[in-house]
N, C-alpha and C positions, 0 to 999 in steps of 0.2 A: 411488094415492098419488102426486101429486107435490111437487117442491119449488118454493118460491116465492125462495130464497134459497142459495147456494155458495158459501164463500169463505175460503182460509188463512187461520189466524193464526197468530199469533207466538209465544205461549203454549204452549212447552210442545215447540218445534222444538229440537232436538239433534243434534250427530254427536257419536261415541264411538268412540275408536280400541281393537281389540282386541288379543289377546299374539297372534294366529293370523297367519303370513305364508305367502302363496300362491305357491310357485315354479313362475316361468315359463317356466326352461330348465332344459336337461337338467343341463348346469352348476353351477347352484345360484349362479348370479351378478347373477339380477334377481330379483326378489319384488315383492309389492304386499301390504301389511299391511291384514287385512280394516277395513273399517268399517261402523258402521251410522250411518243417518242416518231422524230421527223430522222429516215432516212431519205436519199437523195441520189438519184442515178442518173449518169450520162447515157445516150443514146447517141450513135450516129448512121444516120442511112449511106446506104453506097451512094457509089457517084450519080450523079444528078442524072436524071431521066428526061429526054426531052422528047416530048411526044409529037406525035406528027402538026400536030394542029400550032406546035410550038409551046403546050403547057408543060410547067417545071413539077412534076408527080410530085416532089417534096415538100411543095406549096399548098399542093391542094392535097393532100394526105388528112385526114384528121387524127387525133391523138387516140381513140382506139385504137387503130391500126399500128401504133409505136406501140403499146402496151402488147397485142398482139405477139409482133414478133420479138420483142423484151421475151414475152414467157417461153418463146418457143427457142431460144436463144441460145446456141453451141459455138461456146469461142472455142476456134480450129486450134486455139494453144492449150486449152485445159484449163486453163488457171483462172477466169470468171466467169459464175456461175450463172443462170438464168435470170429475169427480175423474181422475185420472191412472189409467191400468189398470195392472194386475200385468203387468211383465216389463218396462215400461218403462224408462229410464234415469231415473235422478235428472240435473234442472237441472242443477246443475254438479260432478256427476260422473260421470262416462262409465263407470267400472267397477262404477258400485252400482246394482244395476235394483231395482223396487218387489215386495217380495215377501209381505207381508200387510196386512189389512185388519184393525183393529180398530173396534168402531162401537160407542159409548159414549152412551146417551138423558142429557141433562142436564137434563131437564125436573122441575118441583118447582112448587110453590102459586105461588113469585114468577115463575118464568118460565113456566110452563107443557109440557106434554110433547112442543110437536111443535121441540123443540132437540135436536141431536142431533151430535156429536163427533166424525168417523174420521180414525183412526190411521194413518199409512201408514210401514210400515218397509220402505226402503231397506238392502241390504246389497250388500257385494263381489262381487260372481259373473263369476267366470271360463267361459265355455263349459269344459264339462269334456274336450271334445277336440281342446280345444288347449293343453290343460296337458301338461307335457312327461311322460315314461316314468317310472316310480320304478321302482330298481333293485333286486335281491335277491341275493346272492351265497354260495353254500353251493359244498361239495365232494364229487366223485364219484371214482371208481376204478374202473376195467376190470383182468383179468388177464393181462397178456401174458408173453412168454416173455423171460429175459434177454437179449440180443444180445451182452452181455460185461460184464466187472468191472472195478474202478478197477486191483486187483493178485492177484497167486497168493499166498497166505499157503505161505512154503514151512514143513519138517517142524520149523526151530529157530526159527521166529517170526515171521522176516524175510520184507519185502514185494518180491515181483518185478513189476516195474511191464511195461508195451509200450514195446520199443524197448531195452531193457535189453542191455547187450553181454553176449553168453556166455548170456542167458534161451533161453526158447523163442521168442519171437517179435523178433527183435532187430530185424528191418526196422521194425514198427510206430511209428508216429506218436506219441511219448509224451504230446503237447497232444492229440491230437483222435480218436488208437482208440483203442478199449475192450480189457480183455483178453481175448481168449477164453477163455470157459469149454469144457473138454476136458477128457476123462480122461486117464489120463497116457499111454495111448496117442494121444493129440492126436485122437481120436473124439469128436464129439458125444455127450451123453450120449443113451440115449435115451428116458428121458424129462426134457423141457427144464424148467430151470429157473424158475419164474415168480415175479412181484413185484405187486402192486397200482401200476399206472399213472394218477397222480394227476391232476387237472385240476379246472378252477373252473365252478364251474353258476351260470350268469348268468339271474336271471330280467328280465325287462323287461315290466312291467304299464303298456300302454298304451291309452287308449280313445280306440276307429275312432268312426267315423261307419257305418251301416249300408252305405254304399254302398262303404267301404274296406275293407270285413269280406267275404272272399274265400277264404273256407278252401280252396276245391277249387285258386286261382290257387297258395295257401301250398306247398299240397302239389306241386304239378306245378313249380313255377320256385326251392324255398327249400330245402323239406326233404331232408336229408340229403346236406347242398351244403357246402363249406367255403369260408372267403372271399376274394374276386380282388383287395378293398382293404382298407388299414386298417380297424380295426372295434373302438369303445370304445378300449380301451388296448393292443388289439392288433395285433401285422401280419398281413400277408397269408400265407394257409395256416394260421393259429393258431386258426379261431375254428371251430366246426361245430356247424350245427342238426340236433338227432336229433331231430326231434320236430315234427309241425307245433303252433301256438300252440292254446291254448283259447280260451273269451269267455265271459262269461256277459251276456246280453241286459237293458241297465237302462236307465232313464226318469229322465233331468234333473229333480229333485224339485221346481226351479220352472219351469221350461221346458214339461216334459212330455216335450224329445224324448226320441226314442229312440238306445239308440249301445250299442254292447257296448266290455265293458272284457276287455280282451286278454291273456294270457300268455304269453310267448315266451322258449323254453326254447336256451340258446348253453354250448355246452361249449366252455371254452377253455385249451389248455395252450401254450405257450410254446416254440421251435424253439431247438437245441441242436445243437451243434458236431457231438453222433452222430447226431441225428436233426433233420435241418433241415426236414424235411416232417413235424411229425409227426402228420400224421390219417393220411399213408401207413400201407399193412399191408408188413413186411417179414417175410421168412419163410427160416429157414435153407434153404441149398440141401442138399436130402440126398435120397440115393433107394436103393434097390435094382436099378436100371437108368442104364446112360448111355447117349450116341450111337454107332454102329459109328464105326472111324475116317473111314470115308467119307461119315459122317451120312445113310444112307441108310435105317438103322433103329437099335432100340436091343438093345441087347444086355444080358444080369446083369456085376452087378460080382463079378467072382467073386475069391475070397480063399484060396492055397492047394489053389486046383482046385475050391472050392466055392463054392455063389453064398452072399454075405458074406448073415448071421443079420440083423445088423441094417442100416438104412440108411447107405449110404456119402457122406461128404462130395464136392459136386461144385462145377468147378471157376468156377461160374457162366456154361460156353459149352456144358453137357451134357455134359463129360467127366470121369473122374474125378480127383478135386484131388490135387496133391502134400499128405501130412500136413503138413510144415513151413511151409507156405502159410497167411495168416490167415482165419479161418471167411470165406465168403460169403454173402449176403444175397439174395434177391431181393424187390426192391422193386415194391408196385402200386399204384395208384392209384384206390381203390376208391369214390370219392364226386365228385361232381361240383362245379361251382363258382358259386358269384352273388355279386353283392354285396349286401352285409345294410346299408347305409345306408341304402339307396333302395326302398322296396319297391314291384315297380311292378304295377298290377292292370289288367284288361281293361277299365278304365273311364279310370284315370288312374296318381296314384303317392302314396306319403306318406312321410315318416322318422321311424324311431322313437325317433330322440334328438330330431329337429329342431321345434318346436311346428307 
């Protein structure tokens, strides 16, 4: 089957603006509102074929076979071109490529059956991985131990704050220490106090390209890293990935390609006048042993002539703390650091805000 004839009409061409708008940064500050656009081509087959049996070939043709020789299509004058392939761009517009074919026989007693009609609809399409991240933001909680309180509720109601003249703790900083929690022999209790430690689960659903999709890189250079720069609406030290991302493996539905679409999991809480690092682990200093005075070994804390029952408060250099002294902390540093802007792979780099 070929054609003897190719050519747009006018009849029946449209664009149509949709309520659907495509965001192209992470921002939500540019968009492109979908459209479709209906071109429209003539076809006509040569002269009718009649087969031995007496079938009319242009009856029983199905409309592949029109799209067929559309594509493959050499008008012997030069002057119109082939039908345009899927994926292509529409004429005059760069963001709408051709994504079906419809192919319609117009043939009847007056015109006959080898006329035939295809549809071609244009729509918007964005490569899906360069559209920006869509965000997700839910809340988690960890159980840590108190490190101190805003006040002591004393026995008639009243609040004793840090720093307070005549309190227990009157040195303390009343803007930026906590109070300590003690018993009333200024002890630790022994067992600590605890509270649910809040924080925001940022999810960030982005889709790589196959070649940006590098889980073994994710895990070696991200996961379980806090961040060395700004990150979303956060500062630095505030944001931490537990987790390396997910993907599941998907095909551009008119493209074909392939690209996985990504999940990436950022806990983030907020630094605070007691706690300016806070992915830091801090941990009361308290033991049943301190340093000899010589620090040569360590010796029991002994209480009374007995070594003390439960852990003894120290004074954060291994020796044991004067009680009137405010609790000690020791501080570490249990995660490592990158920056989550940039994510860089053994191939290249990509960012997960940035398209």
């Amino acid at each position: 089957m070929a054609l003897d004839q190719l050519f747009e009409i006018m009849d029946g061409r449209s664009t149509s603006y949709r309520t659907e708008w495509i965001k192209l940064d992470y921002d939500g500050t540019q968009f492109v509102q979908e459209k479709v656009h209906i071109r429209k081509f003539q076809a006509h087959l040569e002269a009718t074929d009649i087969a031995p049996d007496g079938t009319d070939s242009n009856v029983t043709n199905d409309g592949h076979r029109v799209i067929e020789s559309a594509l493959a299509w050499n008008d012997p004058n030069g002057i119109e071109p082939p039908l345009p392939e899927i994926g292509t761009f529409h004429p005059n517009d760069t963001q709408a490529i051709l994504i079906t074919y419809q192919v319609d026989q117009k043939g009847g007693e007056e015109i006959g059956p080898e006329w035939w009609v295809i549809t071609c609809t244009y729509q918007t399409y964005i490569d899906p991985v360069t559209l920006p991240a869509i965000r997700n933001d839910s809340f988690g909680g960890k159980e840590r131990a108190l490190e101190g309180a805003v006040a002591r509720v004393l026995p008639d109601g009243d609040r004793e704050f840090p720093g307070d003249a005549g309190g227990r703790w009157p040195t303390l900083d009343p803007e930026n220490d906590l109070y300590p929690i003690t018993n009333s022999a200024l002890l630790p209790f022994t067992t600590p106090v605890t509270e649910q430690d809040f924080f925001v689960i940022v999810k960030l659903t982005k889709n790589l390209s196959v070649a940006n999709w590098q889980p073994k890189t994710f895990i070696r250079d991200y996961v379980k890293r806090v961040n060395t720069e700004p990150f979303l609406e956060w500062d630095v030290d505030e944001v931490y990935m537990p987790e390396p991302p997910t993907a599941q493996e998907m095909r551009d539905k008119i493209t074909g390609t392939k690209y996985f679409a990504s999940i990436w999991t950022f806990w983030c809480k907020p630094i605070t006048d007691q706690r300016p690092r806070p992915w830091n682990e801090r941990i009361l200093d308290v033991s049943f042993r301190r340093l000899s005075d010589d620090q040569s070994t360590w010796i029991d804390i002994v209480s009374g002539g007995q070594r003390v029952a439960t852990e003894a408060r120290l004074d954060g250099f291994g020796f044991a703390a004067d009680p009137t002294t405010p609790l000690v902390f020791q501080e570490y540093q249990t995660k490592y650091k990158a920056d989550f802007n940039i994510i860089n792979t053994d191939d290249g780099s990509f960012s997960l805000l940035v398209p």
